[in-house]
N, C-alpha and C positions, 0 to 999 in steps of 0.2 A: 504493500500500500504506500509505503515512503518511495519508493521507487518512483512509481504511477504520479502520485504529489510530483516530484523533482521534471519527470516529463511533460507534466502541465506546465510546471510551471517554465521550463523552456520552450513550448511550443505558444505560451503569451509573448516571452517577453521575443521572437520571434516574428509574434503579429507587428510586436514595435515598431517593424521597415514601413510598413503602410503608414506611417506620420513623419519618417523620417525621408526628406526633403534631397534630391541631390544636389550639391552646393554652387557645386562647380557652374552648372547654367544662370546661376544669381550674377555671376561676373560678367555674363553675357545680356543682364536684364531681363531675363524670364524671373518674372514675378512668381510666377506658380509651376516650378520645374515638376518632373516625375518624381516620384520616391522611389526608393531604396528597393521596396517589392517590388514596383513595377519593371524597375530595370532588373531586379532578380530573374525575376519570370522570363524576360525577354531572352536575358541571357541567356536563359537552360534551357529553352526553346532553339536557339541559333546555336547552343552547344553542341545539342542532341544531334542539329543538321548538319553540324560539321562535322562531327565524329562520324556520319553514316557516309559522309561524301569523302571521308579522309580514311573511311575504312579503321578505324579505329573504337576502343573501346567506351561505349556513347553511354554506358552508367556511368564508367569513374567519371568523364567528362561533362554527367548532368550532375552528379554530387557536386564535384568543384567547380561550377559554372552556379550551381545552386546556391550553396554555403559561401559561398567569396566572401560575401559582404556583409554575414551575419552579424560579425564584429560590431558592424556602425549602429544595433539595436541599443546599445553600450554606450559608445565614444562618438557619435554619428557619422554622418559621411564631411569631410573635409575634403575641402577642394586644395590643388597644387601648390596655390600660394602660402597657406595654412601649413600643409604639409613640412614646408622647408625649416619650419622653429619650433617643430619637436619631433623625438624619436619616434614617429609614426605607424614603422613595422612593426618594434615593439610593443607600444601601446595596443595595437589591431592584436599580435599573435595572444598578449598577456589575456586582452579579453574575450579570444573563441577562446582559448583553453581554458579557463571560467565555466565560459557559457556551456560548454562540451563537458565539463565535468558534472553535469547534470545528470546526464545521459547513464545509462549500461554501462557494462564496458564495452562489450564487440563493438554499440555505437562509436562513444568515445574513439574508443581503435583506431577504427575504419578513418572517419575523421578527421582526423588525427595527420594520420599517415598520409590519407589526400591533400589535406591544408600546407601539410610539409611537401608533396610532391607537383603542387601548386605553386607554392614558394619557390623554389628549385630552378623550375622551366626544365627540365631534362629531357622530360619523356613528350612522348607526343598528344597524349593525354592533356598533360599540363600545358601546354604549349597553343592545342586548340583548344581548352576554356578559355585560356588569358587571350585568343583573337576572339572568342564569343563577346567574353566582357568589351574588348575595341570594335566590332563590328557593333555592336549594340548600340554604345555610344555613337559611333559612326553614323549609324542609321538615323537614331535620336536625334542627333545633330541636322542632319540631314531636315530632318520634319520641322525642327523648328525654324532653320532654313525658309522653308516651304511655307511656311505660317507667318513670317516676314520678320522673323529675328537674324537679321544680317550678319551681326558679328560672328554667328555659327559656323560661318563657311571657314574662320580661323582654327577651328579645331576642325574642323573635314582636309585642311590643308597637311597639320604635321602628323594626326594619328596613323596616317596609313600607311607611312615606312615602319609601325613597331606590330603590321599584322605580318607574322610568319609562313602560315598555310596556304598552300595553292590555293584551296578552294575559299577561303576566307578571302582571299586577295579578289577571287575571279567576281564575288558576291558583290563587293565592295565596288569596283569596277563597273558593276551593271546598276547598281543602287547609288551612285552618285550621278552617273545621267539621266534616268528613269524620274518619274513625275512619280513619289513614292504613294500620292495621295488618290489613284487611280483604279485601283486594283480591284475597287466596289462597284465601279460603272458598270461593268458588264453583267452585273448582277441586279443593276436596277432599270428600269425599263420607264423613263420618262417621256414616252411618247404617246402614252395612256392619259 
């Protein structure tokens, strides 16, 4: 039963991403950027796809595309500038292994081991979450682009030398010329 407790109470403080703000578009004047979930979800979706397009193992790549950012339920999400005047990796690794000490152990584990091989960049696993996480934003960037937030196209300029994956690259490539806002037209039928 204290088990069960300890998993609740990590799958609230979890919900936390859904108020937590992403920062980093505040610099750009998005008033009311996405949260922390919303670009969670995004990720582990674009993970998933890149793991199936890169042939690769698409759970460990939706765990760590998933969990990235659990961290910021904690310390929130801090944008670049922020970043540079504190020990930031640490604060992030201090507070998943907190939040992860909730958990099992095999959870815990698992976790663990992912958040570390995440860290890393070695494997190919690790390598295409951390392009889900940049293609995500890339995207994101891209829409509010689209929505007449100009200054976005500053970040659609440098993130795309740090995507690694062929197919994250080839994604990228079609989603910066493409009208991203389009994709529901053929689905609706205005001449009714």
């Amino acid at each position: 039963m204290k088990k069960d407790r300890k998993i609740v109470d990590f799958l609230s403080e979890a919900g936390l991403l859904k108020f937590v703000k992403r920062s980093g578009w505040w610099v750009l004047g998005i008033k009311n950027p996405e949260t922390v979930a919303e670009h969670s979800f995004r990720c582990a979706v674009i993970g998933y796809v890149l793991a199936k397009m890169e042939e690769s193992d698409s759970n460990k790549v939706l765990i760590m595309a998933l969990f990235n950012d659990l961290q910021e339920a904690r310390i929130t999400d801090m944008h670049k500038m922020a970043q540079r005047y504190i020990e930031y990796q640490n604060a992030e690794d201090k507070a998943f292994n907190e939040q992860i000490g909730l958990l099992p152990n095999s959870m815990k584990d698992e976790l663990s081991k992912l958040h570390k091989e995440y860290r890393n960049q070695k494997t190919k696993e690790s390598i295409i979450a951390r392009d889900a996480d940049i293609l995500e934003c890339l995207i994101q960037a891209k829409e509010y682009y689209e929505h007449g937030f100009r200054q976005a196209v500053k970040f659609m300029k440098k993130a795309p030398e740090h995507l690694k994956s062929k197919s994250a690259k080839r994604l990228w490539k079609l989603a910066k010329t493409k009208d991203l806002n389009v994709w529901w037209e053929s689905l609706s039928d205005f001449r009714r």
